[in-house]
C-alpha positions in Angstrom: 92.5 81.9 118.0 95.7 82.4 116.0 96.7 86.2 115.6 97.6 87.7 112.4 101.4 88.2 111.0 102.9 91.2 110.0 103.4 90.9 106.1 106.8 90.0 104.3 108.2 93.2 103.0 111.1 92.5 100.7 113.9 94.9 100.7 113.6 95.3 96.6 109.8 96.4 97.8 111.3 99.1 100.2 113.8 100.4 97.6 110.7 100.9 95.3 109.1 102.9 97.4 112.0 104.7 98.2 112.7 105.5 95.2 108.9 106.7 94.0 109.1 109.0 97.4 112.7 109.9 98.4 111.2 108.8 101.9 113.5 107.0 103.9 114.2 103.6 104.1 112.6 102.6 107.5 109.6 105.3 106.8 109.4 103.5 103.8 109.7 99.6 105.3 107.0 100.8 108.1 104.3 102.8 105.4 104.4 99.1 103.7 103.7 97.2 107.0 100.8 99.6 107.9 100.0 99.0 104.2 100.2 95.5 104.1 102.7 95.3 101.9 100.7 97.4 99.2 102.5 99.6 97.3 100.3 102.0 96.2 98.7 102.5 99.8 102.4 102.8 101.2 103.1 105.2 98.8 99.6 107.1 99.8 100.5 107.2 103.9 103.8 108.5 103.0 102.7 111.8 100.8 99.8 112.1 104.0 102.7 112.0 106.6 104.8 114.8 104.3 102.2 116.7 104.5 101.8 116.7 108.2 105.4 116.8 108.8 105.6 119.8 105.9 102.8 121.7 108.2 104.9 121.4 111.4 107.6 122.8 109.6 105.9 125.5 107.9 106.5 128.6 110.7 110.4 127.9 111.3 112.4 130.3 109.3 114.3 129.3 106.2 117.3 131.9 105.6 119.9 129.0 103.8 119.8 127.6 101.1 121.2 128.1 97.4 120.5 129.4 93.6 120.1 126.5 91.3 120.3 127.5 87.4 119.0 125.2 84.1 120.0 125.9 80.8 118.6 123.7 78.3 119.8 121.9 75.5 120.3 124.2 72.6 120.9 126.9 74.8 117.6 128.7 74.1 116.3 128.3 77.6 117.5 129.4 81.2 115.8 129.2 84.6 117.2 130.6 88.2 115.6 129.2 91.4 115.9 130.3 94.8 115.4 127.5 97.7 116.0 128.4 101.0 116.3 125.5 104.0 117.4 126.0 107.5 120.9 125.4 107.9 123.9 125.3 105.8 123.8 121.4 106.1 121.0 120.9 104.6 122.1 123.0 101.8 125.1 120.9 101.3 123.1 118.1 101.2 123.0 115.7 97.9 119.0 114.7 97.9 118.5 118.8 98.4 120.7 120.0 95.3 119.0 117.0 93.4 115.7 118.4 94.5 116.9 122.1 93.2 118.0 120.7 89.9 114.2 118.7 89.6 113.0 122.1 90.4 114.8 124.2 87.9 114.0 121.4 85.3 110.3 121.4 86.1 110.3 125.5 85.7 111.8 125.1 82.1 109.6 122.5 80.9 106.9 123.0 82.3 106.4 127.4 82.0 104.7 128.0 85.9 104.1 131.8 86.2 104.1 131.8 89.9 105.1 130.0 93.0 101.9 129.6 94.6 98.5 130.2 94.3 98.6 133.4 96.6 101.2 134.7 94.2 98.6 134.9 91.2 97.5 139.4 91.0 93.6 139.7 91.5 93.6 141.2 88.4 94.5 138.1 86.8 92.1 136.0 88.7 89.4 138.5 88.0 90.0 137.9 84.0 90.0 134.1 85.4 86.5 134.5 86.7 84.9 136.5 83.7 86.0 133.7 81.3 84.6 131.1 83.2 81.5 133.4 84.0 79.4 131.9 81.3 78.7 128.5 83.5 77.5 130.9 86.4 77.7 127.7 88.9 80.5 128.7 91.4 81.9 125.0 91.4 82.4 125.1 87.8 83.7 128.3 88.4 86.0 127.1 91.1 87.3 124.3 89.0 88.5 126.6 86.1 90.3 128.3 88.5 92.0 125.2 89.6 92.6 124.1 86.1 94.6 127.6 86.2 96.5 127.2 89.0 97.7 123.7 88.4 98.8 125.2 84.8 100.5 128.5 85.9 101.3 127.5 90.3 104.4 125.8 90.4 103.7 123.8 93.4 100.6 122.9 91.8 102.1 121.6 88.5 102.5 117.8 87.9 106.0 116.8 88.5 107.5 116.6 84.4 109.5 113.3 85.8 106.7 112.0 87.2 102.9 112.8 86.6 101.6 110.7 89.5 102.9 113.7 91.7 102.8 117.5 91.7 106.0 119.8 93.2 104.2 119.9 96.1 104.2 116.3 96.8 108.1 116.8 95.7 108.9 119.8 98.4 106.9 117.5 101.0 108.5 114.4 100.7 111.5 116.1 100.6 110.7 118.2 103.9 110.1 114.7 105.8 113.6 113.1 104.7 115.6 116.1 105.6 113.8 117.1 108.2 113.9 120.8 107.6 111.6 123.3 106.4 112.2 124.0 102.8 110.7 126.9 101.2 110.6 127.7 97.0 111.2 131.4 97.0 111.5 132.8 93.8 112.7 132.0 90.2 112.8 133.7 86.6 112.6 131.5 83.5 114.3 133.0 80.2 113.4 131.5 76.8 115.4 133.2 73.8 113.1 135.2 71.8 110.8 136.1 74.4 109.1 139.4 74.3 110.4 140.8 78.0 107.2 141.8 79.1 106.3 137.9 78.6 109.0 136.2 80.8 107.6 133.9 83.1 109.5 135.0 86.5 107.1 135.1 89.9 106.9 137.8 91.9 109.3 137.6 94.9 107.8 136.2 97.8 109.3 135.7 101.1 108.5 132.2 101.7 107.0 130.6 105.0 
């Protein structure tokens, strides 16, 4: 009975995955054996094993880190971000400050209100709720809400580089290269014009 050979995985398949993920290059090369060699599969074990590796990480404190700022072209918008990390390393660390600068870019473009879901006031949810009322059915109602949060949350928005991911799946990935936990604190968005009581800044929040 003949056994069955490990697929070829060619190293320009590897860099593509690599570069869809930020994983690294032998998470990548093993995600496309267990795959099989397809892409999309690979691409699926690696956000699953992000995730995992994001939860492990999720209790260590994350005091480092720095302030990334945007302005944008025509000067007419600004954002400040916080990220915090664990160590000063980290911090120094190219792939991190590119992740800050995808993060400040995603708050300018993209308008989130908060961090996270938990952020949202129950006040605002309770407005949230009323409006999609009408449909009575509490998984229509659920879903609105979602809609809401995947509008407003920034983790929950889809990444405005790359719509087959949200920031979440961004902050995870990145969580498994670096092997740190990475935590998106705070940041305020400025847009010239704005009435102040308008500005789209979350709350601040400790982080995890």
């Amino acid at each position: 009975m003949s056994t069955a050979t490990a697929p070829e995985i060619s190293p320009e398949l590897v860099k593509q995955l690599r570069d869809k993920t930020s994983a690294g290059m032998m998470d990548c090369k093993k995600a496309l054996v267990e795959a099989k060699g397809d892409l999309a599969a690979a691409e699926t074990l690696l956000r699953k094993k992000g995730a995992a590796s994001a939860s492990k990480k999720a209790g260590r404190e994350a005091k480092e880190g720095v302030i990334g700022s945007y302005i944008h072209v025509g000067d007419k918008v600004g954002v400040l971000v916080e990220i915090n990390c664990e160590t000063d390393f980290v911090a120094r660390n190219e792939s991190f400050r590119a992740f800050v600068k995808d993060v400040t870019l995603q708050v300018a473009a993209a308008t989130p209100l908060y961090v996270k879901r938990d952020e949202v006031p129950a006040s605002v949810l309770a407005v949230e709720r009323d409006v999609a009322g009408a449909a009575v059915v509490d998984k229509i109602i659920s879903g609105k809400l979602d809609k809401y949060f995947s509008t407003y949350c920034l983790l929950e928005q889809t990444f405005v580089k790359d719509n087959a991911k949200t920031i979440n799946d961004l902050l995870n990935a990145k969580i498994a290269e670096l092997g740190e936990n990475i935590v998106i604190r705070r940041f305020s968005r400025f847009q010239v014009g704005e009435t102040l009581g308008d500005q789209a800044g979350a709350p601040e929040t400790t982080g995890a």
